[in-house]
N, C-alpha and C positions, 0 to 999 in steps of 0.2 A: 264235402266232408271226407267223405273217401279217399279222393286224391290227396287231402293233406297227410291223410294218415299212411298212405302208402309211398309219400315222400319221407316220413317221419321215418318209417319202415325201411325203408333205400337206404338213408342216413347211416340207420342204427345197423344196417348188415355191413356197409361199407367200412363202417367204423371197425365193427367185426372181425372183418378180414383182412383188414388195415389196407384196403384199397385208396382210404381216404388219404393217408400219407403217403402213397404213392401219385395219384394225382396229383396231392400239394407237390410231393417235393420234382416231381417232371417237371411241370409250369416254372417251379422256382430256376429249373437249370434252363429251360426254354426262355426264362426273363432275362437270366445272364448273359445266355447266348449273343440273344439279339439285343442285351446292351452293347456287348463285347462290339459284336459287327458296325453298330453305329458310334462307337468310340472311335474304330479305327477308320471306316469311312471319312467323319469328322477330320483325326489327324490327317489321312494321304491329301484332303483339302485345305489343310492347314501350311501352307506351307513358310517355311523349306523344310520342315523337320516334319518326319511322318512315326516318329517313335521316340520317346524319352530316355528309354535305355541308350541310343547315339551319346556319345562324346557332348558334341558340339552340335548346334544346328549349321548347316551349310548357308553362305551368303554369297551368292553369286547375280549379284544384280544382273540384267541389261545394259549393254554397254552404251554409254553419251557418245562415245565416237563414231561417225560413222560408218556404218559396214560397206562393203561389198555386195555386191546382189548375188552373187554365185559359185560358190565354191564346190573343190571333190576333196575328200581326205580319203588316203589309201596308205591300212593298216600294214604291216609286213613284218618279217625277222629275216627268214634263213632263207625260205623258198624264191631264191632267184631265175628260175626258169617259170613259176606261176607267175611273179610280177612282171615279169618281161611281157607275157600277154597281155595283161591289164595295160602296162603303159602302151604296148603296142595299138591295143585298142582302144583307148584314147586318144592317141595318136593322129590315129585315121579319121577323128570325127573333130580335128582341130582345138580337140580337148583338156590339152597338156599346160596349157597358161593359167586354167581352172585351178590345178589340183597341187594337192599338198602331202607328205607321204611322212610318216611317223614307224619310226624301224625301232624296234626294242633291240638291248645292247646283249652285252658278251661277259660282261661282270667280271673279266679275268680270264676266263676259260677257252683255251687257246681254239679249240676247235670251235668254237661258238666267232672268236672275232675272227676266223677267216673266211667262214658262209656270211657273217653280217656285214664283214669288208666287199665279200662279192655284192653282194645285192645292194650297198653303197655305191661303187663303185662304176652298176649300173644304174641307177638314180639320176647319177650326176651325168649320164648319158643323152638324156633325157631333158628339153625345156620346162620342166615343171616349175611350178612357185618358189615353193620351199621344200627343204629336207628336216626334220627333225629329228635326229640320230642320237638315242642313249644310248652311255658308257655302260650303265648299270641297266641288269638287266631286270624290268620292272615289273615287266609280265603282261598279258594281254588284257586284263581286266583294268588295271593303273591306266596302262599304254589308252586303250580309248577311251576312258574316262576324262584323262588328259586333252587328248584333240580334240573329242567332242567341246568342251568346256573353248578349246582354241578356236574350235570351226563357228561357236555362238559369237563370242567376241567379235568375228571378225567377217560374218558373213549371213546374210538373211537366209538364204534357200540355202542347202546344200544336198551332195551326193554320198551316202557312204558305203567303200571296197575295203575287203580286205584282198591281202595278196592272190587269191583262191578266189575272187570276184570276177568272171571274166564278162567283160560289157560287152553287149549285139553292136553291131554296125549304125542303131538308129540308139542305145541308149540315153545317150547324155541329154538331146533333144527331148526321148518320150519321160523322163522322169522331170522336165523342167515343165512339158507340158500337162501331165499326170498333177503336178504342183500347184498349178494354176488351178484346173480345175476344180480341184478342190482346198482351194484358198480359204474362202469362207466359211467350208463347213468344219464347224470345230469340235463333229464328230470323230471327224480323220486325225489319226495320229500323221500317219508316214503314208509313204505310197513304195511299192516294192516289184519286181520284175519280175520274180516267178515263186509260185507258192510254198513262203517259208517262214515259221512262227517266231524263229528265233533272230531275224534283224542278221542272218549272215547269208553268204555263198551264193545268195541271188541279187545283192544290191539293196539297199531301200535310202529313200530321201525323205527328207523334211523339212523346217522352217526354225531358225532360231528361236522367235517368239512361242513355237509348241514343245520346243525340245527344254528348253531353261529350265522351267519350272520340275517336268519329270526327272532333270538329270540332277535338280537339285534332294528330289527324292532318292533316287540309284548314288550319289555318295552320302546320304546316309547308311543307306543299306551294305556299301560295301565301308562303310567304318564301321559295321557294327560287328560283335564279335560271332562265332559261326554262330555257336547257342544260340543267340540275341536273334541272331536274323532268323533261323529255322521256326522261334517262337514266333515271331512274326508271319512268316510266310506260312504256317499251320492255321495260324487263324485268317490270316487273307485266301486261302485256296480254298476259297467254298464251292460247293458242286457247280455255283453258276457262274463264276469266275474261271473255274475248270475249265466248262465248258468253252468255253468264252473264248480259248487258248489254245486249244487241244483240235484245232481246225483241221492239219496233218494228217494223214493218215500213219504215217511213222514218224518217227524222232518227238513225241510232246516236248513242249518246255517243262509240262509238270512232271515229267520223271527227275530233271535235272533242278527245280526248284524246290522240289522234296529233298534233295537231298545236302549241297551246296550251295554258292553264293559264284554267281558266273552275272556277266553283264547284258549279254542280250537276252537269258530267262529273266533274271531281275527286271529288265525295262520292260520286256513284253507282260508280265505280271503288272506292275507299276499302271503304263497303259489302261489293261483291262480295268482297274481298279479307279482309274479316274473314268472311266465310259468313254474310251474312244477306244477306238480300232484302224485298220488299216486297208487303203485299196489298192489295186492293184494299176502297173500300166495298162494302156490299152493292147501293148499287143507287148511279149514276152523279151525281157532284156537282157 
């Protein structure tokens, strides 16, 4: 009898001091929360479209035709003394039949087409596959969004450099075998050559059939507009996503996901949010 009354009593002071609508209305924002979290959970699994404010949902099937087993794509613009070493270093490891090079353009801008003619001009130096060379200057976010979409089409494994990528002596081998390895576990996004969160400056590889699906996430994201996506990326960046990311000691991706819309924060976001991660070669690339 006691304890009911001094529940009755609890009630009546909480009421009181309007603790009780405070409790209520916490829980209510705590319910929202974690509708909110598992709405978008839900969409990033939803795919191709991971947000209804996008335009369009993205349809980038699997391609019927058959691929290639192994391809490099090596991003670039102006710096022709950085790519000189990448191809150089390709080179030496018989690696140059592999790869494929995508050069953003000059849009008109006279000093812009004499650095992108130079670094043209040493491409063609070069036995590589192909060259991809735009008029228009796209920009680097377009630019590898583009090849990646080309390097799926057209190839199962692949390697991905930018200009400023310079590959070891053993690279092309330890990312093919780094690949194998972890073939089947579909934990592993990518595998990467020396510790870097953002997918650049140290190389990272991976598999058409892991990349598809994410990259059909990442052009949504980069159709959307800044607002659209920062509202998104606000609600995706939860402490344990954060964390998830933020593996560096300098450069986080989340200082640059807080703020814009760039492609290799964007996919390493993306990544953590579908539950894969990344490993590393066995020995530094």
């Amino acid at each position: 009898m006691g304890t009911r009354i001094g529940v009755r009593a609890l009630a009546a002071w909480r009421s009181w001091t309007g603790e009780s609508d405070l409790v209520e209305d916490l829980n209510d924002r705590i319910g929202r929360l974690e509708f909110e979290r598992s709405e978008l959970l839900a969409r990033v699994r939803a795919m191709p479209s991971i947000d209804p404010l996008c335009v369009t949902a993205s349809s980038i099937p699997l391609p019927l035709k058959k691929r290639d087993d192994f391809g490099i794509a090596i991003f670039g613009h102006t710096n022709a003394e950085s790519m000189a070493v990448v191809l150089e270093g390709l080179q030496r490891q018989d690696a140059l039949p592999w790869a494929e090079a995508w050069l953003d353009g000059h849009q008109g801008d006279e000093d812009l087409r004499r650095r992108t003619d130079e670094v043209h001009a040493l491409l063609k130096r070069y036995p590589i596959r192909k060259i991809h060379r735009q008029a228009g200057r796209v920009g680097r976010d377009k630019l590898v969004i583009q090849g990646l979409v080309e390097m799926c089409n057209s190839y199962k494994d692949m390697l991905i450099l930018e200009e400023d990528c310079f590959p070891s002596d053993n690279a092309v081998a330890e990312f093919r075998q780094a690949l194998d390895r972890f073939r089947n576990d579909k934990a592993v996004f990518s595998v990467y050559g020396q510790p870097c969160g953002r997918f650049r400056r140290c190389g990272w590889a991976t598999t058409g059939r892991r990349l598809m699906p994410v990259l059909r996430q990442l052009i949504d994201c980069y159709s959307m507009s800044e607002e659209n996506y920062l509202k998104f990326t606000r609600l995706a960046l939860t402490p344990d996503i954060k964390a998830r990311i933020d593996v560096t000691s300098l450069d986080h991706p989340s200082a640059t996901i807080e703020r814009f819309f760039a492609w290799e924060e964007a996919l390493c976001l993306l990544v953590a949010l579908n539950n894969q991660g990344h490993r590393p070669t066995r020995t530094g690339t």
